[in-house]
N, C-alpha and C positions, 0 to 999 in steps of 0.2 A: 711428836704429837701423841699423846698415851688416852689408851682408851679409858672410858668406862671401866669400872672395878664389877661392874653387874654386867659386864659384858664379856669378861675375861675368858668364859668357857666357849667361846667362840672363836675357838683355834684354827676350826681346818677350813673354812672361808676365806680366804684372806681379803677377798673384793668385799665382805659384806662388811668384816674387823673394820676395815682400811673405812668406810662408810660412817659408820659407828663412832669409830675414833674421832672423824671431823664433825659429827653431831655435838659430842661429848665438849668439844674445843666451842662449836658455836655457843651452845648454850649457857656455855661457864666461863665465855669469853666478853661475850657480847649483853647488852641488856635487854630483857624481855620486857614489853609490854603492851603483850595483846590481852587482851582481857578475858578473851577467853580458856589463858593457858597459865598453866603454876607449874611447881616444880612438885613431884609425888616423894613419898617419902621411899628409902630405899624397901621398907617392909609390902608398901603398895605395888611396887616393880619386881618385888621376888613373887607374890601372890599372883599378879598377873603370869609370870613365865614359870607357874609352879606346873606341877605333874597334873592338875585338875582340867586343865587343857586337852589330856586324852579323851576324857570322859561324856559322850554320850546323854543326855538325861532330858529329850524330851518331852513336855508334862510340866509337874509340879509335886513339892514333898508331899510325900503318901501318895502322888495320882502316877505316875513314870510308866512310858510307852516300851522301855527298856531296863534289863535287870542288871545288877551290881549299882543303883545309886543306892544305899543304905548312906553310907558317911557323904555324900554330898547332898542328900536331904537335909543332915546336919549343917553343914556349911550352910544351903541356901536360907534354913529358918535363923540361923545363927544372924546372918545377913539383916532377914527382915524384923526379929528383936532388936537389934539394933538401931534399925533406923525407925521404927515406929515410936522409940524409946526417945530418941536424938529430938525429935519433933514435937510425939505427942500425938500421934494419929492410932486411928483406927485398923488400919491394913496398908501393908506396902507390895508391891509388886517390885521386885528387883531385877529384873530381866531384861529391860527395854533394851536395846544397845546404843541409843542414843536419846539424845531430849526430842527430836522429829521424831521419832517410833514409838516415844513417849507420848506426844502432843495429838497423833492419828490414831493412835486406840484408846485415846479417850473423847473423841471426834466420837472413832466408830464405834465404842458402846455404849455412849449415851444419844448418838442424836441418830436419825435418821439422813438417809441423802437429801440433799435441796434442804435442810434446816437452816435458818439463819443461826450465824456466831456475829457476835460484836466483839473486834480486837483491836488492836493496835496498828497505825498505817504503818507500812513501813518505811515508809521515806523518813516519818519521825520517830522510829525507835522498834519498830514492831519487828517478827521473825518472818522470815520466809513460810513458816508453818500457819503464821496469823490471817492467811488470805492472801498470798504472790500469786500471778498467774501461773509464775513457773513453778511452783507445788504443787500436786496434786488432789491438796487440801481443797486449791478454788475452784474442782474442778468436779469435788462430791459436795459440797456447800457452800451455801451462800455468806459471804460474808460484807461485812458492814465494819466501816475502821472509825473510831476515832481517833481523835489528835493531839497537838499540843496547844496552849495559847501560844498568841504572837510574842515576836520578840519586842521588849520594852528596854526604853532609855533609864530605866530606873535603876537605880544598883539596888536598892532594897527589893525590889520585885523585877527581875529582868525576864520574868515570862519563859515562854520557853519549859513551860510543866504540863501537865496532864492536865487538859481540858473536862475538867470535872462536869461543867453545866453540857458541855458538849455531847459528852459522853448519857448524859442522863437526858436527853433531849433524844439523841439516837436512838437510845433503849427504850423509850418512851413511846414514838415512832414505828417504831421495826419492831418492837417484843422479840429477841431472839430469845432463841431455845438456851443457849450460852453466853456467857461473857468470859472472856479473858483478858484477866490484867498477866501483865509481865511483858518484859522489854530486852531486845539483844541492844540498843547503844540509848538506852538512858541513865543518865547521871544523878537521878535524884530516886530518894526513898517512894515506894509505892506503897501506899497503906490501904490494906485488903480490907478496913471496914467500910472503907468508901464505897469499893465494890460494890460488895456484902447489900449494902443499906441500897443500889441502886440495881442490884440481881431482884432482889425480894419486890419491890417495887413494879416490876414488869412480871415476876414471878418465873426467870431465867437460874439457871443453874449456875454455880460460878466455879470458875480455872481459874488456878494462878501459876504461871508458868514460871517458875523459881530458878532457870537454869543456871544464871547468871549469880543473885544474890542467894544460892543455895548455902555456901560457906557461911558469909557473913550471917543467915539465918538461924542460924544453927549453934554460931558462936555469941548470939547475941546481938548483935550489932546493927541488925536490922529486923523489923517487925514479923513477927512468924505469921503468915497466912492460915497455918492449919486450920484455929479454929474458927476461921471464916468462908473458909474456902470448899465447895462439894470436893475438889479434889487439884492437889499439885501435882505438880511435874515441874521433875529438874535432872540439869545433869551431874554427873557426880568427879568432873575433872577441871572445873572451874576453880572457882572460891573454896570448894568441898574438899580440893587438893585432892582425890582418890584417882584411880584409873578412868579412862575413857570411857563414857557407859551412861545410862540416863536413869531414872525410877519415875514411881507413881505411887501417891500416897493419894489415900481417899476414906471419906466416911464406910462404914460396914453396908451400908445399905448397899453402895455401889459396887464392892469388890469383887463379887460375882463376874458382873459385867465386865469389869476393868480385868480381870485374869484373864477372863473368855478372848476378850478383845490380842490382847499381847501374843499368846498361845489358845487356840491354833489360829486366831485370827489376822496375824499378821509375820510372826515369827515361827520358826522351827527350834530346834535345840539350844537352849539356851549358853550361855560364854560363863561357865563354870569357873572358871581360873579368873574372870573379869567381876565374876559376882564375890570371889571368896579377897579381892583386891578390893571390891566395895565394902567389903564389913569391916577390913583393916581399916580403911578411910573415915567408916564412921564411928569406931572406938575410937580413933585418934581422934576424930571432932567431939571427940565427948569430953574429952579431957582438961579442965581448966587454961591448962596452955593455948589450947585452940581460939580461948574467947579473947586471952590477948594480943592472939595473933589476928582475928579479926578488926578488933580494936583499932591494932595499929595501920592494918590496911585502912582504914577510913581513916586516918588519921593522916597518912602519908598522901591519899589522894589529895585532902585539902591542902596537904603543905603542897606537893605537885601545883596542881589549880592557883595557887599565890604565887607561886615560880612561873607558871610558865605563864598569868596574866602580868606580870613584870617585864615579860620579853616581848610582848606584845600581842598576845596570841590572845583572839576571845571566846570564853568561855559559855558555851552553849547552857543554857540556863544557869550563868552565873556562879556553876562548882560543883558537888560533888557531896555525894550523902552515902556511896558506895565503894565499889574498888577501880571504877572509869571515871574517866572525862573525854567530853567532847568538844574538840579543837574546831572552832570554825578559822580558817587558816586566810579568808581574805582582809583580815585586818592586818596579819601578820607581812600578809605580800600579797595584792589581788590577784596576781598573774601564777602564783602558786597552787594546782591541783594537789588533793590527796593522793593523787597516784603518783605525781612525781616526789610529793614529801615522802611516801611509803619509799619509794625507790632511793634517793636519795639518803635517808637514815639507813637503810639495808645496807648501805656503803660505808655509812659511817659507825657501823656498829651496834644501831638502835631498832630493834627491831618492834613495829607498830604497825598497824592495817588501817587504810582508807575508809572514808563514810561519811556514807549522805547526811547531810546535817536538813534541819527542819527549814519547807520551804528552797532546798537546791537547786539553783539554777544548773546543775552541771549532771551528766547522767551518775547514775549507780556507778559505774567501773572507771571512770574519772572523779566525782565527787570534790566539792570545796572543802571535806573535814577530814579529819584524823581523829580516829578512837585511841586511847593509851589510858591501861589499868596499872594497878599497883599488887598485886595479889600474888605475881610471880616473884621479884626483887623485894619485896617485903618478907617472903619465905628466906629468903638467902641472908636478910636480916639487916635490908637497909633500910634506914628511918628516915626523918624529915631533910634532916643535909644532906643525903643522899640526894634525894629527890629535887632538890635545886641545882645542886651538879649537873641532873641528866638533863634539867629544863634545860641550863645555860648551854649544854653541848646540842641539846637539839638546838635553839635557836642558831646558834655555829655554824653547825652542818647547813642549814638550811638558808644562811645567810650567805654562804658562801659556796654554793648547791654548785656550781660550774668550776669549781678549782680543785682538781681531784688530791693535787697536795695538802690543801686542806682538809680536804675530808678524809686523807689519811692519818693525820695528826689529831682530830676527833677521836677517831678509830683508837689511835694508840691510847690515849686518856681514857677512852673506855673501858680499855682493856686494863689500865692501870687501877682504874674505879674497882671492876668488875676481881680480882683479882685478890681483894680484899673480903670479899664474901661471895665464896664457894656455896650454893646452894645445897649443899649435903653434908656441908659440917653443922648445918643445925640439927641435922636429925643424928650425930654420931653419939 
């Protein structure tokens, strides 16, 4: 089993090599698709593990609680031209260390405690940051959820989308101080004038929480919120393909607030090596290439979404306008939970994550569905046959969940799939 090539100066560990080396074998063995994970380019993984990791800094360029940041001043504006440029905004803050870090310092500098937010439930599609109890979000404000329509027998309309009337009923209602559009497990485009047109109407501020469709935004492929939005947030290792880490883009008028918030109001020293691994991310998303790679990620979803409604498996609002789909898995087998399909594919070599589909009779950590994106295996440079391949082996695996001989011989044809596209010979 041979490591990592970005891992090779890691000689005198042998327990962490030896670690590493079976990361390196899973990843490039096995098929990814959780949606919220891609493959980074080798230039975003050297920038992460660069020498900016020692560094100290703080503050913010020209403000630093401490001395020698002159050249990582540069790094961090280098960072924020970039991504204001990517977009089109006003001001960026690069710093968050996550999309939650992101989503709570824009919580805490624009609203006060007890404000209402209108967000998304999350049973159908919303984040833990959008008003869970177990966040700490519901627990400085008040929030109010919309939802999705029902599900319909119609193949032209099979429902299961953002309850537009729903939502403008609510905000109608409640006057919150915010709205937030954006979704961790929905499959279809969100288009931030609808927001927009229903912010203004109650006279609320609007979020668009990008963390998910941050890539495909960037490359085209889905609607830019910026200039609808008081302010986004997204994270930047999703769709964005960079390192680990979140940002915050917003109108001028709010930046103040939104710096103040980040530093010192919720972080310390910011992750230098992770932000100078965001600017790599977002000159690479600047570059022509990126829009086709977006492209093709939505592209592979719907061939996905064709494959895998052929096996039997129904598709939670009918397919796919982004790099996910959502499996609702009791047509496929009623007696089959997402957490035993999770487990089960773990086996056979497909790795995907559980979720509550709209309306779940089963809890959060059981769940009836299965989430699977396109954004990682599309970087490695598989296209639409690809992606009926992995339908057919998931339905395999799944059909035959109790025969562990089988699901080794899955396994092997994945590994035979997978074998064929090395996620890092695209970036050679």
């Amino acid at each position: 089993m041979s490591a990592s090539p970005f891992d090779a100066w890691i000689t005198a560990d042998d327990e962490l090599t030896g670690l590493l080396a079976q990361e390196w074998a899973r990843q490039t063995t096995t098929v990814q698709l959780i949606a919220s994970e891609n493959f980074t380019s080798p230039a975003v993984m050297a920038a992460t593990g660069s020498i900016l990791t020692n560094k100290y800094s703080e503050g913010y360029p020209g403000r630093r609680y401490y001395g020698g940041n002159q050249i990582v001043d540069e790094v961090e504006d280098l960072a924020r031209r970039r991504l204001t440029a990517l977009f089109g905004a006003d001001h960026a803050n690069v710093q968050p260390h996550s999309g939650a870090n992101a989503n709570v310092a824009v919580y805490q500098a624009l609203l006060n405690p007890g404000d209402t937010i209108l967000a998304m439930r999350l049973d159908q599609g919303g984040h833990l940051t959008h008003g869970s109890p177990a966040s700490i979000t519901s627990k400085i404000w008040r929030f109010v959820s919309y939802g999705v329509t029902p599900r319909s027998d119609d193949l032209e309309n099979p429902g299961e989308v953002i309850d537009v009337e729903n939502l403008r009923e609510l905000a109608l209602r409640e006057k919150p101080k915010l709205i937030v559009a954006g979704a961790t497990a929905y499959s279809r485009r969100i288009e931030p004038a609808i927001f927009r047109e229903v912010a203004d109407e109650v006279g609320a501020l609007l979020m668009f929480d990008a963390a998910h469709p941050a890539g495909l935004i960037a490359g085209g492929s889905n609607p830019n919120p910026v200039p609808y939005a008081d302010v986004v947030t997204f994270t930047t290792h999703k769709t964005l393909r960079g390192p680990r880490g979140g940002a915050i883009l917003c109108r001028e008028e709010h930046a103040k607030k939104i710096d103040s918030a980040v530093f010192p109001g919720q972080q310390g020293g910011p992750l230098e090596h992770a932000i100078a691994a965001k600017a790599v991310a977002f000159k690479e998303a600047s570059l022509p290439s990126f829009s086709l790679y977006t492209d093709q990620i939505v592209t592979n979803s719907r061939a996905f979404g064709t494959a895998l409604a052929s096996e039997g498996f129904r598709l939670v609002s009918g397919g796919s306008d982004n790099h996910m789909l959502l499996l609702d898995l009791r047509d496929f087998d009623a007696e089959l939970t997402g957490k035993e399909a999770q487990e089960t594919l773990d086996r056979a070599g497909i790795t995907t994550n559980r979720n509550q589909i709209p309306d779940d009779p089963r809890s959060p950590f059981v769940t009836s569905g299965l989430r699977v994106g396109t954004a990682a295996q599309t970087t490695a440079g598989m296209k639409e046959g690809e992606f009926a391949i992995i339908a057919a082996l998931m339905a395999r695996a799944l059909r035959t969940r109790t025969d562990e001989a089988s699901l080794a011989a899955v396994r092997a044809d994945v590994a035979e799939l997978c074998s064929g596209f090395n996620p890092y010979a695209t970036f050679v």
